[in-house]
mmCIF file of the N, C-alpha and C atoms, coordinates in Angstrom:
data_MODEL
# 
_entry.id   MODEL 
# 
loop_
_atom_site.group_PDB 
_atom_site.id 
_atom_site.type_symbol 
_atom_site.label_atom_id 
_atom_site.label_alt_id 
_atom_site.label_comp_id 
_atom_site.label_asym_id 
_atom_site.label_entity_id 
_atom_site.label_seq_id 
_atom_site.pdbx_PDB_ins_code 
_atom_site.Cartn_x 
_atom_site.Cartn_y 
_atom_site.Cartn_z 
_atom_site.occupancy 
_atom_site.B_iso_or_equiv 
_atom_site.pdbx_formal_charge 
_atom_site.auth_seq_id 
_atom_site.auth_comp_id 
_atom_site.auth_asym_id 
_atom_site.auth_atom_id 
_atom_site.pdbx_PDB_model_num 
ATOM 1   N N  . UNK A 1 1  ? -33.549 20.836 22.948 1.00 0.00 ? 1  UNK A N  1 
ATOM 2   C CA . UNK A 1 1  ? -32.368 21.529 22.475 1.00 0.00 ? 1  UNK A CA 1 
ATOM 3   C C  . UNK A 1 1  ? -31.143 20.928 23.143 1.00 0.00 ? 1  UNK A C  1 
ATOM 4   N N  . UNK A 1 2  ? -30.026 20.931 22.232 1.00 0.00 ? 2  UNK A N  1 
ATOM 5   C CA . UNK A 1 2  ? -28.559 20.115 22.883 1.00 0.00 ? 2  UNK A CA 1 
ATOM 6   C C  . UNK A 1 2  ? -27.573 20.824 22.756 1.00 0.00 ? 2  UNK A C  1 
ATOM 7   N N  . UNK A 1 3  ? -26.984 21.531 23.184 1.00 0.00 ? 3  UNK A N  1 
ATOM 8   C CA . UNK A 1 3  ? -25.793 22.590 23.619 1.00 0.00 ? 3  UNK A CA 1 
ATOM 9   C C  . UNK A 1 3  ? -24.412 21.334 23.960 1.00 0.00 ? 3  UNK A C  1 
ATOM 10  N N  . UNK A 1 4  ? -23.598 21.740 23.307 1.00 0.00 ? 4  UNK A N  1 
ATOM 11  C CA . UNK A 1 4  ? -22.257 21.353 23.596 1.00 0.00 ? 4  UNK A CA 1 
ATOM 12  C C  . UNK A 1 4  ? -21.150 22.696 24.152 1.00 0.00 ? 4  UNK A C  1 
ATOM 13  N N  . UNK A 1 5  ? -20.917 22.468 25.121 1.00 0.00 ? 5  UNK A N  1 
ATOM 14  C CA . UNK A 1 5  ? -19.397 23.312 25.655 1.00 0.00 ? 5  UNK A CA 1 
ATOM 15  C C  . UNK A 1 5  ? -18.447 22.642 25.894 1.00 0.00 ? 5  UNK A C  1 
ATOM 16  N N  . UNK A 1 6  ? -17.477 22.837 24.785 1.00 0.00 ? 6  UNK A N  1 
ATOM 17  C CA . UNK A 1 6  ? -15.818 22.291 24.800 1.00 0.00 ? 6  UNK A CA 1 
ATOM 18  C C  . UNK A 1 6  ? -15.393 23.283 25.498 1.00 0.00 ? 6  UNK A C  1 
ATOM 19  N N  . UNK A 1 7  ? -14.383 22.772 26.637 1.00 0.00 ? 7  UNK A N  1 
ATOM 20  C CA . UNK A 1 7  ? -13.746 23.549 27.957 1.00 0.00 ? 7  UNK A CA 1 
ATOM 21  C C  . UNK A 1 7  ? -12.855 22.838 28.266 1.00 0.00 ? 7  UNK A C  1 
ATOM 22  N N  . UNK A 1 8  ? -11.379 23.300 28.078 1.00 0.00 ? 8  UNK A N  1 
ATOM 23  C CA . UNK A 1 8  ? -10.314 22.505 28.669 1.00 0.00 ? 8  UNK A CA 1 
ATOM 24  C C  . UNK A 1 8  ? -10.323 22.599 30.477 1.00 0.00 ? 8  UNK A C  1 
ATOM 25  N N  . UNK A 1 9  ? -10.244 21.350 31.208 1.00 0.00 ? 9  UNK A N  1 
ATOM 26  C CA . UNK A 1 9  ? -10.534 21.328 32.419 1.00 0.00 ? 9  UNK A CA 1 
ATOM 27  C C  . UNK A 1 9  ? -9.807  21.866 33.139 1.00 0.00 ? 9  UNK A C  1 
ATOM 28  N N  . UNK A 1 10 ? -8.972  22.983 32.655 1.00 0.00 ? 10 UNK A N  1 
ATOM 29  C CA . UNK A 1 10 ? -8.187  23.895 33.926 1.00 0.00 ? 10 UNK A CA 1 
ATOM 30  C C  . UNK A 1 10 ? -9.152  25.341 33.558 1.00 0.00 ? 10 UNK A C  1 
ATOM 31  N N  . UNK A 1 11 ? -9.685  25.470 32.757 1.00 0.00 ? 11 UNK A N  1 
ATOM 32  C CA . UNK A 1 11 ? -10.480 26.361 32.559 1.00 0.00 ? 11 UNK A CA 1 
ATOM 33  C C  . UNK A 1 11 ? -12.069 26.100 33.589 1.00 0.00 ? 11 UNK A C  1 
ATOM 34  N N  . UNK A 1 12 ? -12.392 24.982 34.136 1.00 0.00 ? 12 UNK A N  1 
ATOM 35  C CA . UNK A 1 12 ? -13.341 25.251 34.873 1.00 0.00 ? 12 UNK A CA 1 
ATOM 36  C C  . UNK A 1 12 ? -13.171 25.554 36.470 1.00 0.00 ? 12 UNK A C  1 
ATOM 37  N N  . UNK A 1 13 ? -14.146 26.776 36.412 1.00 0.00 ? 13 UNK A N  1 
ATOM 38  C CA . UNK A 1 13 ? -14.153 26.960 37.891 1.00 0.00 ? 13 UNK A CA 1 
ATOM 39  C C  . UNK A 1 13 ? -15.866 26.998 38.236 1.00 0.00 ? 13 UNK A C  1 
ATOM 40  N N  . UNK A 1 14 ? -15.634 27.495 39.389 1.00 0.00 ? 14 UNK A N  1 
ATOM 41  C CA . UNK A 1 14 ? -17.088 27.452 40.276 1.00 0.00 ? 14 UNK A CA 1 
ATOM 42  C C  . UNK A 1 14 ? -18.002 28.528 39.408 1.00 0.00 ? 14 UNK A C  1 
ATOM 43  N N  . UNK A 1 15 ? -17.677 29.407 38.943 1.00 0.00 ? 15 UNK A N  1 
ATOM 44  C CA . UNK A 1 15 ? -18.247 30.558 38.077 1.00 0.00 ? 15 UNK A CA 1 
ATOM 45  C C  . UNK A 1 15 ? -19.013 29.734 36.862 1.00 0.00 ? 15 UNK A C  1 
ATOM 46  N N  . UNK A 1 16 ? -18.203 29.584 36.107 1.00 0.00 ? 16 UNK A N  1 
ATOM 47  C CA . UNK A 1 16 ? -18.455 28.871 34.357 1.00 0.00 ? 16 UNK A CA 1 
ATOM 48  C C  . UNK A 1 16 ? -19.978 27.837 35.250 1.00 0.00 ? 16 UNK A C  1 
ATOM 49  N N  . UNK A 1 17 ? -19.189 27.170 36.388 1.00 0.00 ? 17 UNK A N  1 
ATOM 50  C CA . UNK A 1 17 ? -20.685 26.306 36.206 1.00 0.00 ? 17 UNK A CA 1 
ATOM 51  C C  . UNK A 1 17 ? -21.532 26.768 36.909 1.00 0.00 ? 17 UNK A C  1 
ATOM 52  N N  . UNK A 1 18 ? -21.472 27.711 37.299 1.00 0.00 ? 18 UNK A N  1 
ATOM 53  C CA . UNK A 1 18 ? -22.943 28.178 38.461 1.00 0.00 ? 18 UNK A CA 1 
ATOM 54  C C  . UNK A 1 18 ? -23.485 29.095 36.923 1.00 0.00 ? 18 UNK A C  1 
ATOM 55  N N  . UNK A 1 19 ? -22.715 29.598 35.889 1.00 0.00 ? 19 UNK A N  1 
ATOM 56  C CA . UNK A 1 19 ? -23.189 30.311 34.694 1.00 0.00 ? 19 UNK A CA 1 
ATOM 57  C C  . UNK A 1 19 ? -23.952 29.079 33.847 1.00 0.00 ? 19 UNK A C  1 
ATOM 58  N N  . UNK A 1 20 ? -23.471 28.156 33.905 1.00 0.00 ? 20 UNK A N  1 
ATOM 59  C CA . UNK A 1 20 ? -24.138 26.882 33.375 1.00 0.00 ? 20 UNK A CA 1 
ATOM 60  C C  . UNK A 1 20 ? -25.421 27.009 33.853 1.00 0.00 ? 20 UNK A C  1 
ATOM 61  N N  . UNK A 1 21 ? -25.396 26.509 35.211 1.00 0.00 ? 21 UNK A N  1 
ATOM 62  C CA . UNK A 1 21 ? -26.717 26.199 36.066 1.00 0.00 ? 21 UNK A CA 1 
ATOM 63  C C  . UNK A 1 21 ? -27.861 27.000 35.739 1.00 0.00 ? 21 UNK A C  1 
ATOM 64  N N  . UNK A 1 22 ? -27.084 28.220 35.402 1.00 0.00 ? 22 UNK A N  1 
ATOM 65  C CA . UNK A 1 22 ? -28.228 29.448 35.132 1.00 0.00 ? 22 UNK A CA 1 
ATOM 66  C C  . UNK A 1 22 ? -29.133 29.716 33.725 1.00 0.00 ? 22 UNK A C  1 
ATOM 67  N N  . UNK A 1 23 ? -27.882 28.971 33.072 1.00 0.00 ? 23 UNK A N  1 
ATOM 68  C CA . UNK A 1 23 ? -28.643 29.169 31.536 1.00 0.00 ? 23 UNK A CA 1 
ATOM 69  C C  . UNK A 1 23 ? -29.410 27.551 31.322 1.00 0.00 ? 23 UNK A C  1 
ATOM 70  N N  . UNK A 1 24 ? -29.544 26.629 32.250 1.00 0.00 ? 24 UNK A N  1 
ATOM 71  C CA . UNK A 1 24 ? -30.220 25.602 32.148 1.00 0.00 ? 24 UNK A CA 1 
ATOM 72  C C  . UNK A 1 24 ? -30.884 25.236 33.092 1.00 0.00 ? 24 UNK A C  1 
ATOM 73  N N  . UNK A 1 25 ? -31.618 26.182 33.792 1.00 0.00 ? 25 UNK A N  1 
ATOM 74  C CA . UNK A 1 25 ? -32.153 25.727 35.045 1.00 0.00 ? 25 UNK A CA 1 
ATOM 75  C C  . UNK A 1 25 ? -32.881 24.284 34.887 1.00 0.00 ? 25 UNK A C  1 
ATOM 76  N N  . UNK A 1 26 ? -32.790 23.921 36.023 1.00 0.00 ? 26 UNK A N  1 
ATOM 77  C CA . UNK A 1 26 ? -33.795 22.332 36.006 1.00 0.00 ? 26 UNK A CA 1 
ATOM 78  C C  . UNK A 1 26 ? -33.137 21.230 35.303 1.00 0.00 ? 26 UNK A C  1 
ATOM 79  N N  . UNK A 1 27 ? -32.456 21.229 34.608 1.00 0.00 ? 27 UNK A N  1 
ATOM 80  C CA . UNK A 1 27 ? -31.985 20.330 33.708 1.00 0.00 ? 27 UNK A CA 1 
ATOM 81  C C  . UNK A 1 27 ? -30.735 19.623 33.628 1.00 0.00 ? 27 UNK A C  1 
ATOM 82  N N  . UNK A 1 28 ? -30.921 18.365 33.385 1.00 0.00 ? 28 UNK A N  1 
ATOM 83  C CA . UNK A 1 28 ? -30.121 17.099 33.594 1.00 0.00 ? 28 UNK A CA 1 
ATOM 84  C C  . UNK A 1 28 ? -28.795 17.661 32.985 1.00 0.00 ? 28 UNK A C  1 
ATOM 85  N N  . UNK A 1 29 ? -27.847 18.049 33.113 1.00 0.00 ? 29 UNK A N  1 
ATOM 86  C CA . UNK A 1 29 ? -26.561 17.418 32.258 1.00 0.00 ? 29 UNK A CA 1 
ATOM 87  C C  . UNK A 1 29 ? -25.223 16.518 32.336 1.00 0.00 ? 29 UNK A C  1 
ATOM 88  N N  . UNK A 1 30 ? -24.726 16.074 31.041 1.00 0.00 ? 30 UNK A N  1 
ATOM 89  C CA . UNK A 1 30 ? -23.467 15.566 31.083 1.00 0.00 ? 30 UNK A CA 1 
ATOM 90  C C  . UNK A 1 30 ? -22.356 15.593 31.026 1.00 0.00 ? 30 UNK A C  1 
ATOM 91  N N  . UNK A 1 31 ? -21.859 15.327 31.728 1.00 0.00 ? 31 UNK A N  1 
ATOM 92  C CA . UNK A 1 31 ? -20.486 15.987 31.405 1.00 0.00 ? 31 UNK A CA 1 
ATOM 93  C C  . UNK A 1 31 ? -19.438 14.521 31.015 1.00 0.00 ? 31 UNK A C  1 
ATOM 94  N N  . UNK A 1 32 ? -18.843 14.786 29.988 1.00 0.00 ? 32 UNK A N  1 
ATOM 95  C CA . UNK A 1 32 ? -17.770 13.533 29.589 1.00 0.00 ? 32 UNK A CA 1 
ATOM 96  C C  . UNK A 1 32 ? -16.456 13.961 29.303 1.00 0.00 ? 32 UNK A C  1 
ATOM 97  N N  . UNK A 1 33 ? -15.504 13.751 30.286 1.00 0.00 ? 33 UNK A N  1 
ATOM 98  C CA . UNK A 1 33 ? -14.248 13.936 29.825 1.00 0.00 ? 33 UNK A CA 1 
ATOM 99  C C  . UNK A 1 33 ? -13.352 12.678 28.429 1.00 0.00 ? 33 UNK A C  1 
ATOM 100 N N  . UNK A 1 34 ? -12.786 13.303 27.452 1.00 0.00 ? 34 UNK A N  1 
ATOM 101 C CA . UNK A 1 34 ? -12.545 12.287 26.836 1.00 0.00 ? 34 UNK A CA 1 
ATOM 102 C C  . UNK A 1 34 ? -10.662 12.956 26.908 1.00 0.00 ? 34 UNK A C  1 
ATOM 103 N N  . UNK A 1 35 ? -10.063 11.777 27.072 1.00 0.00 ? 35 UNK A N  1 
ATOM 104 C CA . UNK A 1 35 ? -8.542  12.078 26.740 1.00 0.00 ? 35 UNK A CA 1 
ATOM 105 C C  . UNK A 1 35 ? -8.198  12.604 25.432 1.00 0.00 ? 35 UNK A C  1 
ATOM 106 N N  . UNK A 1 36 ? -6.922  13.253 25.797 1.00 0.00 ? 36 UNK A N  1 
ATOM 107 C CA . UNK A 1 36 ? -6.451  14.497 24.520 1.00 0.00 ? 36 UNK A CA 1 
ATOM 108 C C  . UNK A 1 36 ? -6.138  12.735 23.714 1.00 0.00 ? 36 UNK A C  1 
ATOM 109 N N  . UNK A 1 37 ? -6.114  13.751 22.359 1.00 0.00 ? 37 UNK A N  1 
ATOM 110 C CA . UNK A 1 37 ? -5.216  12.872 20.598 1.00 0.00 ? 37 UNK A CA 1 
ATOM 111 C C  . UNK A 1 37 ? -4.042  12.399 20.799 1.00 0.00 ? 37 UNK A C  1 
ATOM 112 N N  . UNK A 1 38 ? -3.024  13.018 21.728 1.00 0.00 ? 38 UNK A N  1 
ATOM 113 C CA . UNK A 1 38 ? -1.187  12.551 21.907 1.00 0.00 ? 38 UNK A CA 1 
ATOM 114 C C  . UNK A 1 38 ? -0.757  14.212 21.686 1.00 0.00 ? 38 UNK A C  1 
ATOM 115 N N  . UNK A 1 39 ? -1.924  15.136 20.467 1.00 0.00 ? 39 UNK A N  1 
ATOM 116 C CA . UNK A 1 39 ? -1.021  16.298 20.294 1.00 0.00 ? 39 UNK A CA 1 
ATOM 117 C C  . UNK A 1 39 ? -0.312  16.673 21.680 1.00 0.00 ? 39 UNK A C  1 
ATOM 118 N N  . UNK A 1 40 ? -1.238  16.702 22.781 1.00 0.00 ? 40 UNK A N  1 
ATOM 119 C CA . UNK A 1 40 ? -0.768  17.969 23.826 1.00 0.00 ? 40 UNK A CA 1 
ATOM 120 C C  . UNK A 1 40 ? 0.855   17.378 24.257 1.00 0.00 ? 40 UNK A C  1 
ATOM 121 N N  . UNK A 1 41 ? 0.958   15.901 24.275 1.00 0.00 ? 41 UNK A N  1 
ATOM 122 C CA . UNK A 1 41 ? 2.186   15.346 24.468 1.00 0.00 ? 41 UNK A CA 1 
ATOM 123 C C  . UNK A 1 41 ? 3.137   15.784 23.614 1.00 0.00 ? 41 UNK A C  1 
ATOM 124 N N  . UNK A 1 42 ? 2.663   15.646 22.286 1.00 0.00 ? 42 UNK A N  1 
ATOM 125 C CA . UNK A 1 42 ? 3.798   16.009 20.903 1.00 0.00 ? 42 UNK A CA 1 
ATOM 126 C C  . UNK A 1 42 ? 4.266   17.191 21.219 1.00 0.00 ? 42 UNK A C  1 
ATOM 127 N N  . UNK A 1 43 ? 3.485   18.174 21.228 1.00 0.00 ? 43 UNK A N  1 
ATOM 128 C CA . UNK A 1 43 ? 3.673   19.563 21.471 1.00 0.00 ? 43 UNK A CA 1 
ATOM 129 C C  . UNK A 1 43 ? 4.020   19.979 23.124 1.00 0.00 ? 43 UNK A C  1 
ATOM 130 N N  . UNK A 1 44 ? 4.060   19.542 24.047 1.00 0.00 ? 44 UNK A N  1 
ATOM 131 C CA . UNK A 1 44 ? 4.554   19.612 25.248 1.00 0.00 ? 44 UNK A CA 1 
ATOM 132 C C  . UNK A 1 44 ? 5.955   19.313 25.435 1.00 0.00 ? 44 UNK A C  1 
ATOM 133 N N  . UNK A 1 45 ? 6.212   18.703 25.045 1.00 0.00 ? 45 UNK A N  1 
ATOM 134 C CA . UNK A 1 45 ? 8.134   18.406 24.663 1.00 0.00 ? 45 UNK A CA 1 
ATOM 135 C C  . UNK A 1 45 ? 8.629   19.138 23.278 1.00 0.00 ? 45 UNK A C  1 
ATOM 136 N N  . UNK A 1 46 ? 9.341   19.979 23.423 1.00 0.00 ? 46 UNK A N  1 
ATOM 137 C CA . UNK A 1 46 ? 10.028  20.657 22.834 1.00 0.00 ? 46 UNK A CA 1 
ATOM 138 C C  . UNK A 1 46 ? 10.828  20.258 21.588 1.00 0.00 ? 46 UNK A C  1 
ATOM 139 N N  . UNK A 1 47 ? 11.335  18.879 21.770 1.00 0.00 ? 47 UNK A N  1 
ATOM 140 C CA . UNK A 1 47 ? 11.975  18.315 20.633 1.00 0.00 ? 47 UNK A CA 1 
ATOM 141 C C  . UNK A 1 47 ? 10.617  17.530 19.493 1.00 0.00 ? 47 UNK A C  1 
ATOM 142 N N  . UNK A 1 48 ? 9.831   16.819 20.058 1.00 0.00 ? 48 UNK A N  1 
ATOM 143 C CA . UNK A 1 48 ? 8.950   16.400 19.475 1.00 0.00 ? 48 UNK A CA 1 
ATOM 144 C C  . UNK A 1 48 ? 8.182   17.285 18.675 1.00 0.00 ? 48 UNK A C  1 
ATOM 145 N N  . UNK A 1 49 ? 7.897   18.930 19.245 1.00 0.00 ? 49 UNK A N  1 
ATOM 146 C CA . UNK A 1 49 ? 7.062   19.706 18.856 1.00 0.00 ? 49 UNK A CA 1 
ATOM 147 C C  . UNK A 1 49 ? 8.183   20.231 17.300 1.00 0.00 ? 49 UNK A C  1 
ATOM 148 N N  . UNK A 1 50 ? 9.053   20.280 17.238 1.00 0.00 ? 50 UNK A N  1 
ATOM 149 C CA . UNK A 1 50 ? 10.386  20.673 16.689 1.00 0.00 ? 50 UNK A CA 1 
ATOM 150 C C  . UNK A 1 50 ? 10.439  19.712 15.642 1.00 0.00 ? 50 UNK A C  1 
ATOM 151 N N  . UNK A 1 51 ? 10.593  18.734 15.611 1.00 0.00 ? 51 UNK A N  1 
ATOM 152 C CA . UNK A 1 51 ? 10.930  17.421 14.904 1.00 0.00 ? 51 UNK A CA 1 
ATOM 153 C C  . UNK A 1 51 ? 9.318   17.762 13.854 1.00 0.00 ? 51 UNK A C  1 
ATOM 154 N N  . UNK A 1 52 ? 7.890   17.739 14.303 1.00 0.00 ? 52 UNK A N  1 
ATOM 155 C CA . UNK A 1 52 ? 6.659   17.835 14.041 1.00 0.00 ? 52 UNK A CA 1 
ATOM 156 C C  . UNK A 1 52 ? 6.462   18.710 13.090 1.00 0.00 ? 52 UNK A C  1 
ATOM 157 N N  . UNK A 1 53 ? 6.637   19.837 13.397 1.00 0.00 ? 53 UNK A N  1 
ATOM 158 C CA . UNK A 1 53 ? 6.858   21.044 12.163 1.00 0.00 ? 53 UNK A CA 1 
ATOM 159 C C  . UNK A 1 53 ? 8.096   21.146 11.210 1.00 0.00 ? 53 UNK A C  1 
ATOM 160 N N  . UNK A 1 54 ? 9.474   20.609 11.612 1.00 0.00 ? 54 UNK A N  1 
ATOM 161 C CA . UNK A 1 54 ? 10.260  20.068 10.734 1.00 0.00 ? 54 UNK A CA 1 
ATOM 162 C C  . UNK A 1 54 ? 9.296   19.084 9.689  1.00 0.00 ? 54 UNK A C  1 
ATOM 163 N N  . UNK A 1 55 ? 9.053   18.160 10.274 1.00 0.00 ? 55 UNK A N  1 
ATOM 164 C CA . UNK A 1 55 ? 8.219   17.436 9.092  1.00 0.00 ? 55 UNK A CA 1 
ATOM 165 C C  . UNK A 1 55 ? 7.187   17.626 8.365  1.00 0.00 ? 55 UNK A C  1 
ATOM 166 N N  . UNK A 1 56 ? 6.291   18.733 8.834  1.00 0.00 ? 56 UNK A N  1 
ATOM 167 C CA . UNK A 1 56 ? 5.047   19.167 8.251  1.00 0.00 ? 56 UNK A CA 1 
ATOM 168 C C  . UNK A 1 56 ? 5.453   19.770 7.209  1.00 0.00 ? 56 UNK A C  1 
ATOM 169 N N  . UNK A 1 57 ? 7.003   21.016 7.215  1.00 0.00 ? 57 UNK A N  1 
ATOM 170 C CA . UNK A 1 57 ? 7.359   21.658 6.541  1.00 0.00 ? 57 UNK A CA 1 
ATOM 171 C C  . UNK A 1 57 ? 7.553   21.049 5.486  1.00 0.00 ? 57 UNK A C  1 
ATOM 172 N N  . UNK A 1 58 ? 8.598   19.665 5.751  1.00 0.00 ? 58 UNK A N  1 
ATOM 173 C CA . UNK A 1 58 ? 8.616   19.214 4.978  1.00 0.00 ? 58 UNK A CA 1 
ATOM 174 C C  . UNK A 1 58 ? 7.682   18.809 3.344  1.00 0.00 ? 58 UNK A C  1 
ATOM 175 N N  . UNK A 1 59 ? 6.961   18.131 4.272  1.00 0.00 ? 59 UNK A N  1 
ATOM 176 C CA . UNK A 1 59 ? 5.775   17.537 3.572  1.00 0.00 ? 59 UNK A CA 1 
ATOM 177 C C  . UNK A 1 59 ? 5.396   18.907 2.770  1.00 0.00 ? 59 UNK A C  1 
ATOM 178 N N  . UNK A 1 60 ? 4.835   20.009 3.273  1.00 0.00 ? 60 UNK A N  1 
ATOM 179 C CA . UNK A 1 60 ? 4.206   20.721 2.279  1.00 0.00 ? 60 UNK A CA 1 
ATOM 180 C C  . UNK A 1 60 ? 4.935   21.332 1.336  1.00 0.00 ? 60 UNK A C  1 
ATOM 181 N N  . UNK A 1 61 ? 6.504   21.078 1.344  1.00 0.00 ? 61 UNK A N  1 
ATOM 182 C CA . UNK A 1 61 ? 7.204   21.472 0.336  1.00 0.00 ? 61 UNK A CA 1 
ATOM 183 C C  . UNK A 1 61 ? 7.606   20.154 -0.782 1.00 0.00 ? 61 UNK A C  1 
ATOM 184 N N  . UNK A 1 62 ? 7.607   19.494 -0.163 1.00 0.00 ? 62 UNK A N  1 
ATOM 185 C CA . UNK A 1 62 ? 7.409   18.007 -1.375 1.00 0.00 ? 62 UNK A CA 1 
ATOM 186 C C  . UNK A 1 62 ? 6.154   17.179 -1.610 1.00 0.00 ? 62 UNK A C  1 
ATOM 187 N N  . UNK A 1 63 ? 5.335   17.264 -0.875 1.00 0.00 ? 63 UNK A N  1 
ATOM 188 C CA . UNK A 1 63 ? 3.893   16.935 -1.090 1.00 0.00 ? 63 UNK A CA 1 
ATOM 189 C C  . UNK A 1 63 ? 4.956   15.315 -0.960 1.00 0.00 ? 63 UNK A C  1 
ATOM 190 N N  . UNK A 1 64 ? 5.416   14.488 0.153  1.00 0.00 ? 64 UNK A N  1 
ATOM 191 C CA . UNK A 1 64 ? 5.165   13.079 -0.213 1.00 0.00 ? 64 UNK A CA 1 
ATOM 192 C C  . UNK A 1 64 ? 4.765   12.979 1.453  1.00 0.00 ? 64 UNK A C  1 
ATOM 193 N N  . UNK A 1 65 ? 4.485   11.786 1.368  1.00 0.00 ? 65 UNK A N  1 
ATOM 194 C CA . UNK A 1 65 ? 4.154   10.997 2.941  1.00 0.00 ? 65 UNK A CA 1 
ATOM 195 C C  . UNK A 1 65 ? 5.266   10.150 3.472  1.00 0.00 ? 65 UNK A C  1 
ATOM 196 N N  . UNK A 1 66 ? 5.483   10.817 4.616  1.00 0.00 ? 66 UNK A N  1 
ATOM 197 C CA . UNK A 1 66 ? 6.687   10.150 5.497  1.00 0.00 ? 66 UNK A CA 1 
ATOM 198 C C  . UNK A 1 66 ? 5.983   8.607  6.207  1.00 0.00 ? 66 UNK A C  1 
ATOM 199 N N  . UNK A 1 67 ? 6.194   7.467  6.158  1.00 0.00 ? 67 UNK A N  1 
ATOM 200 C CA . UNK A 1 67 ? 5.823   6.546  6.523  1.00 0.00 ? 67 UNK A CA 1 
ATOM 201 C C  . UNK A 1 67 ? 7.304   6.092  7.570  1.00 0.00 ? 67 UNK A C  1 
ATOM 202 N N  . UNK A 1 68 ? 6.247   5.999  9.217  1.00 0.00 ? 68 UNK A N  1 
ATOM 203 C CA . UNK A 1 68 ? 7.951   5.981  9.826  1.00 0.00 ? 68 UNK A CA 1 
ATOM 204 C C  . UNK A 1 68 ? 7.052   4.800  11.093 1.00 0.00 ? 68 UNK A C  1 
ATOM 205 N N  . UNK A 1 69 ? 7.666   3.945  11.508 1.00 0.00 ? 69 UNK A N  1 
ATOM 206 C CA . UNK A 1 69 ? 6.980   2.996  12.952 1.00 0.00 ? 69 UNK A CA 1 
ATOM 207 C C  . UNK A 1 69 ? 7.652   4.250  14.245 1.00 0.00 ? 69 UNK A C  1 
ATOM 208 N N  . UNK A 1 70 ? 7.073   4.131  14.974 1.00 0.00 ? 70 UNK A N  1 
ATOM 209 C CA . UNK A 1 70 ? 6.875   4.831  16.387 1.00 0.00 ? 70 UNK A CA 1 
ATOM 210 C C  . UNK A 1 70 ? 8.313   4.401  16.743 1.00 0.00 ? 70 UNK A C  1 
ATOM 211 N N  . UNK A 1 71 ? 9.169   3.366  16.552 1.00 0.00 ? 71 UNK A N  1 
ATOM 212 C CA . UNK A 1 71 ? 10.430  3.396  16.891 1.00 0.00 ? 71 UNK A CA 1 
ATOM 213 C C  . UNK A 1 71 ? 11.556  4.310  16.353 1.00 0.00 ? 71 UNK A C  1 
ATOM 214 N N  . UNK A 1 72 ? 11.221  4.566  15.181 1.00 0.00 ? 72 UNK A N  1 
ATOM 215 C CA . UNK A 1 72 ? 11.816  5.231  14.611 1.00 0.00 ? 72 UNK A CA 1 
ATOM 216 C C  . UNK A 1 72 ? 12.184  7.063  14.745 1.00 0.00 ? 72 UNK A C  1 
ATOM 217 N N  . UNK A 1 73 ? 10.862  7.201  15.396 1.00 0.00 ? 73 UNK A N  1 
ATOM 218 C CA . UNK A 1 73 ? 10.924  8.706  16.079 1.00 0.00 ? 73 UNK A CA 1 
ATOM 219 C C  . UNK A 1 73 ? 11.911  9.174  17.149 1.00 0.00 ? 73 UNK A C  1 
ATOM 220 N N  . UNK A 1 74 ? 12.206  10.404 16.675 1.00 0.00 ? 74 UNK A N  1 
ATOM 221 C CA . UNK A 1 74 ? 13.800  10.980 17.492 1.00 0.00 ? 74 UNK A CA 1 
ATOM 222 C C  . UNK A 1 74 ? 14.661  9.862  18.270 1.00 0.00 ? 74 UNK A C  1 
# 
């Protein structure tokens, strides 16, 4: 059997994994951190997060695709 737990890493403490330990006694596991998408960046700055839903809005009120190079942002 293969159990996955997604857990953002300020959410772990000594608890969650001694609760781990318990529901898997004996057994090997892995743990893999993989880096966030960019969202948490987009959305961590205020103008970016702003600019983001400006454009989403956009989009779902004209249905077209904004095609823009990374220079071009704010």
């Amino acid at each position: 059997m293969e159990t996955t737990i997604r857990i953002n890493t300020d959410m772990l403490t000594t608890d969650i994994m001694e609760s781990i330990k318990k529901m898997f006694p004996h057994k090997t596991a892995d743990i893999i951190i993989q880096p966030s998408d960019g969202t948490d960046f987009i959305l961590g700055n205020p103008a970016y997060a702003n600019e983001l839903r400006s454009r989403i809005k956009d989009y779902d009120t004209k249905k077209e695709v904004i095609s823009l190079k990374p220079e071009e942002l704010l």
